[in-house]
N, C-alpha and C positions, 0 to 999 in steps of 0.2 A: 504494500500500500504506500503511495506516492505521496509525501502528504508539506507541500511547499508549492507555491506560487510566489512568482517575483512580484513586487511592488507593477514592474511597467505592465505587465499580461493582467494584474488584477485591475487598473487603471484603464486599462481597453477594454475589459468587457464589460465593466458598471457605465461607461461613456456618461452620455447627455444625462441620464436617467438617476446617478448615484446621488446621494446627499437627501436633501428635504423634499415632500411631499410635493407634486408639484400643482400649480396656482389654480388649477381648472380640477383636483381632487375632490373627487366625490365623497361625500360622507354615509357611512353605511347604516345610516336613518330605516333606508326602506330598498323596494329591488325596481331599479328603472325599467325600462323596454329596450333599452340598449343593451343589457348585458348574455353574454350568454349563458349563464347561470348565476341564481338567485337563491338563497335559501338562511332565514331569518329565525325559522320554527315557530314564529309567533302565529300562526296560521296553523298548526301544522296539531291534532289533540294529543293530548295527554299517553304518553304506554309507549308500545312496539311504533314502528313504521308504517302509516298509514295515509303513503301517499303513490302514486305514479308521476313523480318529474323526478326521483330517483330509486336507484335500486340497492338491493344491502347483499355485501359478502363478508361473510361471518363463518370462521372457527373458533371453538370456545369463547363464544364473545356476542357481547347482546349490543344494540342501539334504542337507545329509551329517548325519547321526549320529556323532558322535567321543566320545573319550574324553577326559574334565579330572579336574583333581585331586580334588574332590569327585561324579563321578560321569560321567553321559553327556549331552552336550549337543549343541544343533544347531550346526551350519555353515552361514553362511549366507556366497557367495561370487556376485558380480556382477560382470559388466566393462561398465566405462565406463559407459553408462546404462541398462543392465539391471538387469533385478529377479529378484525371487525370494522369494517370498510361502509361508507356512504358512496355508490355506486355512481356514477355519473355517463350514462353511456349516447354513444352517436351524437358528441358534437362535429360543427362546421363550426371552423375557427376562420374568419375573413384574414386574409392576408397572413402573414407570418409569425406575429406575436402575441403570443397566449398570457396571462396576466391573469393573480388567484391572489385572493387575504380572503384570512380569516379570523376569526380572534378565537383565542385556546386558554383551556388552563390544563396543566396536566399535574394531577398531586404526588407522582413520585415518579423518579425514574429509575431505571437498574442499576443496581450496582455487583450483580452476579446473572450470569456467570461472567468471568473475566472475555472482554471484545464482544459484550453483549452488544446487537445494534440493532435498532429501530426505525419504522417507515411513520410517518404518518401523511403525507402525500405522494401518490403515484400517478403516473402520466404515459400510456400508451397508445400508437397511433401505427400508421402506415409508412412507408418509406426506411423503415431500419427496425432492427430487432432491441433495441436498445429499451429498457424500463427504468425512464427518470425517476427519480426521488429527488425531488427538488427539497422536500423538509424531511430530515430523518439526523440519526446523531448515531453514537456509541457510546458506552462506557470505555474508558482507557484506561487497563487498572495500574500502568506506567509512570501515570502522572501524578495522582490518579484524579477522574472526574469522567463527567459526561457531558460530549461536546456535540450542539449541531452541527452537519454536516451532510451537503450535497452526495446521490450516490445511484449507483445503477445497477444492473440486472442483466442478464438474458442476449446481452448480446456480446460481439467481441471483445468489450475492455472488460467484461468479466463480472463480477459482483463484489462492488465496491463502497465504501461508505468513506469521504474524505473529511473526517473530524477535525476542527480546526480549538486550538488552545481560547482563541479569542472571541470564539464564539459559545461560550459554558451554559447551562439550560437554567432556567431558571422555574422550581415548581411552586405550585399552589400560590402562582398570582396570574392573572389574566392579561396576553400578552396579544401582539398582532401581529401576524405573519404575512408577507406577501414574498412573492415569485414573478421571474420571469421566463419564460421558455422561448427567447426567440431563435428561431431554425433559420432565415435568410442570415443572420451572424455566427448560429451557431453555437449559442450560449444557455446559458442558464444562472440567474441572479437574485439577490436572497438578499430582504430585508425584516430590519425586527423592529417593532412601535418605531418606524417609519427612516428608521436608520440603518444605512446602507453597511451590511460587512463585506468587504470587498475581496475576503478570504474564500466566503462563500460563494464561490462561483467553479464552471466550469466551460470548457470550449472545445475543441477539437483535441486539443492537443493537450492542451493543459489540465487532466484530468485525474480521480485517482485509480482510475483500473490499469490494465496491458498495456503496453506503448503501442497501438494502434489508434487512428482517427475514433474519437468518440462521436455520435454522427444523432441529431434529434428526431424523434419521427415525426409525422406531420399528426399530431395528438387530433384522438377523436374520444378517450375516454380517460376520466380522472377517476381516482378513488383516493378518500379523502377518512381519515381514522387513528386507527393504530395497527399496527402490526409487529411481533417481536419474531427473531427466528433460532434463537435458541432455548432449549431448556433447561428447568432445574434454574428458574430465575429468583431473584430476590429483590422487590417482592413477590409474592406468588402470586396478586393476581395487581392489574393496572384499570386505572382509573381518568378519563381525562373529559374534558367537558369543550364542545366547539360552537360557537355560533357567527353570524354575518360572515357566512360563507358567498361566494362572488368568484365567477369567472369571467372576463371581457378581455376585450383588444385593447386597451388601455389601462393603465395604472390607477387603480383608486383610492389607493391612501386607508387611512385608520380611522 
């Protein structure tokens, strides 16, 4: 695992985009008609999943609708190395750049077994075999800690998770997440409560799998959760809560 970027390579692929929110950002109040995917739960009743504008993939792992202080949000609950995914399937992304927040809490993370690593967004599509994780991390017991970090799957650069020191998790407070997936650059970009880490990213070349082109697909399906992939974890079962989830062709802020 490859786990360094230069200052210049991390500077080219945040470009125009890196730093603060920008001036035309949407606030995630409600779900426009522009975007292409919307999901708030304040609509959405009480229990299991009880909708058609998405779909659930679930091992050892439930998705609940609850109730929080400012509205209605998911439950998302796992044991040991089970998942439990909010499906998103058959989008048309216009043009090249794909763009996702959400806001999360997650109340703990792994700290066994040692290079435990986790997904909680995935991104596949057509044009390459490659399965983005644009948000996911590891524990490093090295360091030790557990670090976000950019990572992939299923295609040539192998199954990879690039944890980065400077980007450390932070649980049980409610955070913001966004992403970028542009395939005309060839990139992928990762921001937290609206601040760019410039570590978190990935490109062609600069990535942490194989020394082969790391290559995006042209995404038509997200799934959006937790997922853990090994066992004998601690703790034994994971807990995380998501809501003002958003997908568009544009950046929309926190």
């Amino acid at each position: 695992m490859r786990n360094l970027f230069t200052a210049v390579v991390a500077a080219a692929l945040l470009g125009a985009t890196a730093g603060s929110v920008p001036a035309d950002a949407a606030k995630p109040a409600s779900c426009g008609r522009d975007l292409l995917f919307c999901e708030t739960f304040d609509r959405q009743p009480l229990g299991g999943p009880a909708t058609t504008d998405w779909g659930v993939d679930t091992r050892n792992g439930t998705l609940t609708v609850e109730r929080a202080r400012h509205g209605r949000v998911l439950h998302v609950n796992t044991v040991d190395n089970g998942r439990a995914f909010l499906r998103i399937d058959d989008l048309t992304v216009p043009g090249d750049r794909l763009y996702g927040r959400m806001r999360l809490r997650v109340d703990a993370f792994p700290t066994a077994p040692d290079w435990a690593h986790f997904t909680l967004v995935e991104a596949t599509g057509t044009g390459s075999s490659e399965v983005v994780r644009p948000i996911g991390g590891q524990y490093a017991p090295t360091v030790p800690g557990v670090f976000w970090g950019v990572g992939a799957d299923g295609g040539p650069t192998g199954d990879w998770t690039n944890w980065r020191e400077s980007a450390p998790v932070t649980e049980d407070r409610w955070q913001c997440f966004e992403w970028r997936l542009d395939r005309a650059g060839n990139q992928v970009a990762v921001w937290i409560d609206e601040v760019a880490n410039p570590e978190l990213t990935a490109s062609t070349t600069e990535h942490g799998g194989a020394d082969v082109p790391f290559v995006l697909p042209a995404v038509d399906t997200v799934k959006v959760g937790w997922q853990l992939y090994q066992a004998g974890t601690t703790p034994g079962t994971f807990d995380l809560w998501i809501d003002d989830l958003a997908l568009s062709t544009r950046r929309l802020g926190c």
